[in-house]
C-alpha positions, 0 to 999 in steps of 0.5 A: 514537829506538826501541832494543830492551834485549834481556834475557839470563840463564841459563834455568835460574836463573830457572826455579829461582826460587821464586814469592816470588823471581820475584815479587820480582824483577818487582816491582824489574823494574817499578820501572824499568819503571814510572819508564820508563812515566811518563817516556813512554819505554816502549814494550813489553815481555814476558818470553818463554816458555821456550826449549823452547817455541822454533822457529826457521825457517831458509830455504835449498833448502828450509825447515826448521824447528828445536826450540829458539833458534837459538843454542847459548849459555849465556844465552838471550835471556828477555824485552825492552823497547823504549824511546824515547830521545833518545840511545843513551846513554840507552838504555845507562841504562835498561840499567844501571837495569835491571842494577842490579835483576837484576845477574845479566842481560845486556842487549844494546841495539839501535836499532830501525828501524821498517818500517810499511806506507805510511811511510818508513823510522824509526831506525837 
């Protein structure tokens, strides 16, 4: 089963971090990542761009689109990983693994429910 951890942290704190700070905490966030990988339980993940860099398309009468992320919210959803695990349970694992290395995120968890051309419907 597909499920997306989805990171969240105050924007500005981490575009405070120096070089050496990211640095370290990459390295820590790879750490995870990599036991994940070796595991053949990773699938993508990225860091987003920043939140300034954001647009969001709303449809209605006419469609407009907004500078920014779509919600006013002290955190901001900053990156993402997708992992393929059996339980939901070990979703909320990798979550912790990855709280345990940057306790200052917020990771929300989501089954993932995969719409390809031509195949059916996967998850949920």
């Amino acid at each position: 089963m597909l499920y997306a951890l989805l990171a969240y942290h105050i924007e500005d704190m981490i575009q405070a971090l120096t070089p050496e700070e990211d640095e370290a905490l990459m390295s820590d966030l790879h750490g995870v990542r990599d036991r994940l990988l070796e595991a053949g339980r990773l699938g993508p993940a990225a860091r987003l761009g920043p939140t300034a860099a954001a647009r969001t398309v709303r449809r209605g009468d006419k469609p407009i689109v907004l500078d920014g992320p779509f919600a006013e919210t002290k955190e901001q959803l900053l990156g993402f990983y997708v992992v393929d695990v059996p339980s939901f349970e070990d979703a909320v694992q990798a979550a912790l693994d990855l709280g345990d290395v940057n306790p200052t995120a917020v990771y929300e968890i989501r089954p993932i429910i995969l719409y390809l051309p031509g195949k059916p419907i996967e998850g949920g």
